[in-house]
C-alpha positions in Angstrom: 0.0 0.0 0.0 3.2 2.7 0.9 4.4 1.9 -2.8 0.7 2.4 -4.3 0.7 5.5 -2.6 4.3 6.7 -3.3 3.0 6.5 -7.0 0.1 8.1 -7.1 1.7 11.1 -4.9 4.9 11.1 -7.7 2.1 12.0 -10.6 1.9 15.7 -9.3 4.8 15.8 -7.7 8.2 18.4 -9.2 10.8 16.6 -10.6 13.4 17.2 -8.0 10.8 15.7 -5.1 10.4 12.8 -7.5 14.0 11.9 -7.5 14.4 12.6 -4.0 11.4 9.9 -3.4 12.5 7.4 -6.0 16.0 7.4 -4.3 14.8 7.1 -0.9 12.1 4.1 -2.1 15.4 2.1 -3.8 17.0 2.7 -0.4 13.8 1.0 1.8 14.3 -1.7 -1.0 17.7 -2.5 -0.3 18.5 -1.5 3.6 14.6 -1.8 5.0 13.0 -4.7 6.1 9.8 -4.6 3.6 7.5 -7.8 3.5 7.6 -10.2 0.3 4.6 -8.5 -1.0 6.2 -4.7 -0.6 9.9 -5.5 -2.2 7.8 -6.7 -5.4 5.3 -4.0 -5.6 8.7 -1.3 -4.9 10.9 -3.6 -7.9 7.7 -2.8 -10.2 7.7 0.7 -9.0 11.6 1.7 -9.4 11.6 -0.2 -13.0 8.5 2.1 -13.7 10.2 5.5 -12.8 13.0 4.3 -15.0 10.4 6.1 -17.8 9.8 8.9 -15.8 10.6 12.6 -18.4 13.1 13.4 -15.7 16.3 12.4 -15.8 16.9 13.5 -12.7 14.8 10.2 -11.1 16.9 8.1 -13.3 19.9 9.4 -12.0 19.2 9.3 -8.5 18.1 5.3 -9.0 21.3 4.7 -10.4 23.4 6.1 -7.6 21.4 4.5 -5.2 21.1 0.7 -6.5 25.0 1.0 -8.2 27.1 -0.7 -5.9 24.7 -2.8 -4.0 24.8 -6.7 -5.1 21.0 -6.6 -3.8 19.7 -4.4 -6.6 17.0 -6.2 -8.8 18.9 -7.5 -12.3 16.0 -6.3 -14.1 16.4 -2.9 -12.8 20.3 -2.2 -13.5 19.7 -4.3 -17.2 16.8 -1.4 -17.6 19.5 1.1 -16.3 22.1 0.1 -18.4 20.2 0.8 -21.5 19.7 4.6 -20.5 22.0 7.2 -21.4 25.2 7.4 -20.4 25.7 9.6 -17.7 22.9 6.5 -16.0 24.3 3.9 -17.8 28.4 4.8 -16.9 27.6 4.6 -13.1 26.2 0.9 -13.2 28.5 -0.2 -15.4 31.4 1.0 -13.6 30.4 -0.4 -10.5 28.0 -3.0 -10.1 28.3 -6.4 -9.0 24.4 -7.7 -10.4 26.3 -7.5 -14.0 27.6 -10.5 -15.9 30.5 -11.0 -17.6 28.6 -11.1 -20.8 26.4 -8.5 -20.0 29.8 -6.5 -19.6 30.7 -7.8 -23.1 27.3 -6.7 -24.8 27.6 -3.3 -23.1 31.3 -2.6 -24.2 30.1 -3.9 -28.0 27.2 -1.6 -28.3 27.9 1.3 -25.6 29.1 4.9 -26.0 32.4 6.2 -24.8 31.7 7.1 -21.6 30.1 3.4 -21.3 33.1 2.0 -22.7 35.6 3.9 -20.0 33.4 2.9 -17.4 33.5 -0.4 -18.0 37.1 -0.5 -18.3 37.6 0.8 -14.7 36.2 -1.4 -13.0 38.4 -3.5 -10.2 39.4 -6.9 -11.3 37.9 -6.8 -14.4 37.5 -10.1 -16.3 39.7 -11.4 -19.3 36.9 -11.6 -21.7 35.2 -7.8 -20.6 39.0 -6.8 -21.4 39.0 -8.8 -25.1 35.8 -7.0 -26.0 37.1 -3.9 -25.3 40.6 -4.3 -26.6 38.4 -5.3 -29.8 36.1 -2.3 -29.8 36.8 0.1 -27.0 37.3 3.8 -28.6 41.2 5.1 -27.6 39.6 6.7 -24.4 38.3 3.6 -23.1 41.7 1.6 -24.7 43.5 4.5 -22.1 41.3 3.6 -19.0 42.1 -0.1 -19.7 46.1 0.1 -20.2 45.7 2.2 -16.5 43.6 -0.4 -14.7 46.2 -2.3 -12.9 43.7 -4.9 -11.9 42.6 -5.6 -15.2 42.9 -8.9 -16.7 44.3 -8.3 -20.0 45.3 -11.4 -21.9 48.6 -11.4 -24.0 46.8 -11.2 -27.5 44.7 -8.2 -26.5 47.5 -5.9 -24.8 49.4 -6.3 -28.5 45.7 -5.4 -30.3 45.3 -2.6 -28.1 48.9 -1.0 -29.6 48.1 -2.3 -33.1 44.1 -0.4 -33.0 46.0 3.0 -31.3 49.7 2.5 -30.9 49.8 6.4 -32.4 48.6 7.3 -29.3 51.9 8.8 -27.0 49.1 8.4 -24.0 48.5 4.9 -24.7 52.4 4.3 -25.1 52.9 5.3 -21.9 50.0 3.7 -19.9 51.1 0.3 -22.0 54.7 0.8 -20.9 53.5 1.5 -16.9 52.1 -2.4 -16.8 54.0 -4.9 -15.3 52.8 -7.8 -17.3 53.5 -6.5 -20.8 54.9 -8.7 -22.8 58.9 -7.4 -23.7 58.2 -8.3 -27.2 55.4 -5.4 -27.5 57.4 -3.4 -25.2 60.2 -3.8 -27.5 57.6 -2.6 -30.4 56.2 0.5 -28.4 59.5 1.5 -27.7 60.3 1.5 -31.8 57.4 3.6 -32.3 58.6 5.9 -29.7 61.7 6.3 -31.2 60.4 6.6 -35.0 57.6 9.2 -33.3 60.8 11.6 -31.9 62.7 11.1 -35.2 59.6 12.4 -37.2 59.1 15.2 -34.8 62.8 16.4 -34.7 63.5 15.9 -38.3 60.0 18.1 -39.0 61.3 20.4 -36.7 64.6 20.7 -38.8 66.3 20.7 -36.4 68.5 17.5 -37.5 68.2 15.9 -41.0 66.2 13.3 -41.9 69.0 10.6 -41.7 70.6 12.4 -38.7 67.4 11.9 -36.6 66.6 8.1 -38.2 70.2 7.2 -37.0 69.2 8.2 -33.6 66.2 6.5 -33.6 67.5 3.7 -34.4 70.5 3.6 -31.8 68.1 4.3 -28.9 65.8 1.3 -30.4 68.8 -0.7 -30.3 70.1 0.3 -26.3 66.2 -0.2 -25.2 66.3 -3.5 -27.1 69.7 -4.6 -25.4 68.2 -3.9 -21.9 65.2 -5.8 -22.3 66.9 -8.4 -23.7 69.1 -9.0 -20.6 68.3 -11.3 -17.9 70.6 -14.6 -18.2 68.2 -17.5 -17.8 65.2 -15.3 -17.5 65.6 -13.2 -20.2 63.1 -12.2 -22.6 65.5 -12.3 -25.7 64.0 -14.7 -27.6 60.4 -12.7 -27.5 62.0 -9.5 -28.4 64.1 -11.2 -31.8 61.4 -11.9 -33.0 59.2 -8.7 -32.5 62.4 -7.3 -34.0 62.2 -9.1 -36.9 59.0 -8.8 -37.7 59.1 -5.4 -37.8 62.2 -5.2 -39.8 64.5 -4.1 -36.6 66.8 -6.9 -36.3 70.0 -6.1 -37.8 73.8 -6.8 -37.3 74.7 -3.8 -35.6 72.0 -4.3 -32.9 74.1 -7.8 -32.5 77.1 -6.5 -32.6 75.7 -4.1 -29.8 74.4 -6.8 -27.9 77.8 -8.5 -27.6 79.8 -5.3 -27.0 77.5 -4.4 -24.1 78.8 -8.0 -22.4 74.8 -8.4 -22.7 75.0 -11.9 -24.8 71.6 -12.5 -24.7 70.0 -10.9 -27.4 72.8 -11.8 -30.0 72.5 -15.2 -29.0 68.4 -15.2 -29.3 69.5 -13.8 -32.9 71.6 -16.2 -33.7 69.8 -19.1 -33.1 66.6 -17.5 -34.8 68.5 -16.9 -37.7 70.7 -20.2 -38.1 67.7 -22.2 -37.2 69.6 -23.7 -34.4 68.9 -24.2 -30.8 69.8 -21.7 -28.3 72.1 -23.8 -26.3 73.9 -25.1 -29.5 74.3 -21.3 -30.2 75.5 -20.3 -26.5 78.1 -23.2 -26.9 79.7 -22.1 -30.2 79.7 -18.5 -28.9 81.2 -19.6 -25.4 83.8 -22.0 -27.2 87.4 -20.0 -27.2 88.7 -22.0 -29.9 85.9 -20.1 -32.1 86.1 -23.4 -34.4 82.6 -22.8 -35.2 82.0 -19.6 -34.6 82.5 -18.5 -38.5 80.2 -21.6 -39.6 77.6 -19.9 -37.3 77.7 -16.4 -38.6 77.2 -17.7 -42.6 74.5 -19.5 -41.8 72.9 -17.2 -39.8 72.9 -15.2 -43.3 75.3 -12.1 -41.2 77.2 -10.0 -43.9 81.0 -10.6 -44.1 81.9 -7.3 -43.7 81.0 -7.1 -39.7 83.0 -10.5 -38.8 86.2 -9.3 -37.9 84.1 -6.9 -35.5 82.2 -10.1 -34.2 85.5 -12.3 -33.5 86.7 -9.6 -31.7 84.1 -9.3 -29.6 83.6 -12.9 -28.9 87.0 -13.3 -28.0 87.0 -10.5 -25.8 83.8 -11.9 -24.1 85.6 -15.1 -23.4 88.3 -13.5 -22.2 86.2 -11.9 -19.9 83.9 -14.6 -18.9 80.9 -13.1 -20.8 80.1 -11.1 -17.7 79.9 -7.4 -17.4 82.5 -6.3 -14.5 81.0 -2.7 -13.7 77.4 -2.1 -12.6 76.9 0.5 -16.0 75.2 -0.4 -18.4 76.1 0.4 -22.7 78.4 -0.3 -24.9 81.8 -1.8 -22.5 85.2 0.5 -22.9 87.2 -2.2 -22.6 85.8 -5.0 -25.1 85.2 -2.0 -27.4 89.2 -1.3 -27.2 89.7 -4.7 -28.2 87.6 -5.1 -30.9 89.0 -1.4 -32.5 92.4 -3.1 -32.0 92.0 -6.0 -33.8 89.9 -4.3 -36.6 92.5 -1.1 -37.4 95.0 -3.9 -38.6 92.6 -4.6 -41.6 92.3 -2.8 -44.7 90.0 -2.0 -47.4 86.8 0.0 -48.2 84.6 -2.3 -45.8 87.2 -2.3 -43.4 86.8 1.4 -43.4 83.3 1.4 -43.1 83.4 -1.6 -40.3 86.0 1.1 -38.3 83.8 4.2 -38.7 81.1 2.2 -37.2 83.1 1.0 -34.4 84.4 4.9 -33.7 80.7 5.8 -33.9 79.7 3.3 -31.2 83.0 4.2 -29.4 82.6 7.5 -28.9 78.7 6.8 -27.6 80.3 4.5 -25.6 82.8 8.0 -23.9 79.8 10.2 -23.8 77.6 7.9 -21.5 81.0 6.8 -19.7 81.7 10.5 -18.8 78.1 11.4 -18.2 77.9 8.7 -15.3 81.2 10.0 -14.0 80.2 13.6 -14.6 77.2 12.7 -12.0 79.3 10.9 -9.6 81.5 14.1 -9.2 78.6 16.3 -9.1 77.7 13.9 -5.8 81.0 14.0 -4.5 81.0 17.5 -4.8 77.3 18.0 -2.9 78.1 15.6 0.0 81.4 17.6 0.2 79.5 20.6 0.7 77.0 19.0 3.0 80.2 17.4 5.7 81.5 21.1 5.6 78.7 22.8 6.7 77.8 19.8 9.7 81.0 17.5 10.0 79.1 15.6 12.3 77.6 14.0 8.9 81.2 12.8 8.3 80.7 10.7 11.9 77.3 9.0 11.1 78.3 8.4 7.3 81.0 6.4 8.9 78.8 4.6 11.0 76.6 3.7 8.2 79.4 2.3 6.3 80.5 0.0 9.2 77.2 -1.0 9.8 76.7 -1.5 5.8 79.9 -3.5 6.1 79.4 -6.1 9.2 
């Protein structure tokens, strides 16, 4: 009888009193204690008001029954359907929907729908598959940020491939900690080729000035990701890289002079055809009787094996492990390898050594910026012991502490 009269009362009453009412009658239905008889005659009544002109009762229904895994299904299916200022708070928050009415919504739903949906916590794999499929770039954004999201494999690489021009996207794909490195390889390439674009439109560097650069930061991002021992990702990213036409010798040769084997070795093997452990064998064997045998059939260009033998050989010497915490291009297996190559001659030795003095002198400038940095924090804690030398007492205690 309280719902009968409820609805006769909303007929005259304003549109503001009616969404006051209509919010206060889903409340009773959810929190109050009404009889069997009541809850169905108030279900009727709120999936009623769900046509009232005002969208102002709509609203206020919505905020009420959003969250609350009591709500009638029927009313937040009804809700759902309405527009999306209604719509975007059920979707982004109630527990009554299904994973396929998720799916269905993200298919046929507006933006705001689509972002709302892709907010919510813990959101399923296949909710995330529909929208990687058909989410506009806002609702791809809101997905890439949801670190609860369950975003399969397949549809974190579909997202980059639908809107991979999007910087925003880049960056909220590059935040996640369970992209692939293969497509973070591949969003780093598009990084690089979007600031070569941008510079050389600028004019401020030539066209081949700013693809060179793109390319050497492609190949330093691909030799960090690549590095790992047994748990690198190597194989993964060779073959993103050569899919998209990024896999070349000098990346290998960088690989190798960075005492970061992994990625030439992932190479190798993906070029020869042979297994990774044959590959690691040959390139760990000092006697290098296979080494040349590997590089031919591997398809590598003759020119660059002097600079390859070199570098393996200084790798061996060395124990294929990197003896200072830096990371780039190694001083000291790059002096070797310029030693041994400045005995040959010829126009591709030539080119082979103006490569080498290229990667050499990258090689000085990051060396000196890392030591530029360590004087500057010399220099500041310098400053910092002269103005309180009791610093000087505790840093020593820290040390001995750090020690034992």
């Amino acid at each position: 009888m309280i719902v009968r009269r409820f609805l006769l009362w909303a007929r005259t009453a304003n549109a503001e009193a009616r969404a006051s009412g209509a919010a206060a009658l889903a409340g009773a239905y959810l929190h109050s204690g009404m009889s069997d008889e009541d809850r169905r005659e108030a279900e009727t009544a709120l999936i009623a008001l769900i046509e009232d002109p005002s969208p102002l009762v709509r609203r206020a229904i919505a905020e009420e029954v959003a969250t609350s895994p009591r709500a009638p299904r029927a009313l937040i299916l009804n809700l759902i359907a309405e527009q999306s200022d209604v719509n975007a708070l059920v979707l982004a928050h109630s527990p009554v929907l299904t994973e396929a009415d998720l799916v269905d919504a993200a298919a046929i739903g507006d933006a705001l729908a689509q972002r709302a949906i892709a907010q919510r916590p813990c959101l399923p794999t296949s909710v995330a598959a529909a929208l990687a499929e058909v989410g506009c770039e806002e609702a791809l954004l809101a997905l890439a940020g949801n670190r609860s999201a369950w975003i399969p494999t397949f549809s974190l690489e579909r997202m980059f491939e639908r809107a991979g021009g999007s910087g925003a996207l880049r960056e909220a794909l590059l935040a996640r900690n369970d992209l692939p490195a293969g497509l973070r390889q591949a969003i780093a390439g598009r990084m690089s080729d979007a600031l070569a674009s941008f510079v050389s439109g600028c004019g401020w560097l030539t066209p081949e000035r700013s693809a060179r650069l793109a390319r050497e930061s492609t190949e330093r991002v691909a030799v960090a990701l690549a590095a790992g021992g047994e748990d690198s990702d190597a194989p993964a990213i060779v073959e993103c890289l050569r899919e998209n036409g990024r896999l070349t010798p000098g990346l290998m040769l960088r690989s190798l002079l960075s005492v970061e084997p992994a990625l030439a070795e992932a190479a190798f093997s993906s070029l020869s055809g042979l297994p990774l452990a044959r590959v690691s064998a040959i390139l760990r064997d000092r006697s290098g009787a296979s080494l040349r045998g590997l590089y031919r059939k591997a398809g590598m260009p003759g020119s660059l094996l002097p600079a390859f033998v070199a570098a393996i050989a200084a790798l061996n010497l060395s124990g294929f492990e990197r003896v200072s915490g830096t990371q780039g291009i190694d001083r000291a297996v790059m002096a070797s390898v310029m030693s041994y190559c400045e005995r040959l001659e010829g126009s591709e030795a030539d080119s082979l050594n103006g490569l080498l003095r290229r990667l050499d002198a990258e090689a000085a400038r990051e060396e000196a910026r890392s030591m530029a940095d360590s004087f500057a924090d010399d220099a500041a804690l310098a400053l910092l012991v002269e103005a309180d030398p009791s610093l000087l007492v505790e840093l020593d205690e820290a040390d001995l502490r750090s020690a034992a």
